[in-house]
Steps between C-alpha positions, in 0.01 A plus 500: 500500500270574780155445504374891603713792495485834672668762474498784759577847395653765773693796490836377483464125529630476810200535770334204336803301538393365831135444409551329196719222717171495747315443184659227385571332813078527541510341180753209605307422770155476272678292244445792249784519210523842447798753423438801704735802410559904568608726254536885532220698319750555226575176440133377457483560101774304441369186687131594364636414160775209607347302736144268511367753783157357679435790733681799562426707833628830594663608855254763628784812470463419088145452512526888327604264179211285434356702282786490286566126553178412427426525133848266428375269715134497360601413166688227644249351710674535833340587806607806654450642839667668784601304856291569771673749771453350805648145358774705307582614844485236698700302208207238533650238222172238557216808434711679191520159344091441550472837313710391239321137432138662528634754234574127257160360540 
């Protein structure tokens, strides 16, 4: 089992795809064990309830949800918060994961 894990929440899963894989190679490269994974807004319940979730983030075109995302995650003690547009677009891997561990600490 990893060490941290994130999950990142988009519209359909998909868009996130790509920076989750810059995520973790960031990660690799730091020595950080961490399982880094996208679901589609829909699916976020499910692994909210199934999986040991350290910090969730939401793509910027859900950020509309994290008002309802954020009492589930409150009473669970995860960190919620939504991923910064300009390194959303830019699919910068290295600064989404720094948002992600300062969110831990």
């Amino acid at each position: 089992m990893a060490e941290k894990t994130i999950m990142l929440v988009c519209s359909a899963g998909m868009s996130t795809s790509l920076l989750v894989t810059k995520m973790e190679k960031a990660a690799e490269a730091r020595g950080i064990d961490a399982e880094i994974f996208a679901v589609s807004a829909s699916e976020a319940d499910s692994n909210l309830e199934s999986k040991n979730i350290d910090v969730m983030l939401l793509g910027p075109q859900v950020r509309f949800m994290k008002a309802q995302f954020e009492p589930k995650v409150a009473a669970k003690g995860i960190p919620l918060d939504i991923i910064n547009m300009q390194n959303y677009g830019m699919m910068n891997g290295d600064k989404v994961l720094d948002q992600a561990l300062s969110m831990m600490k």
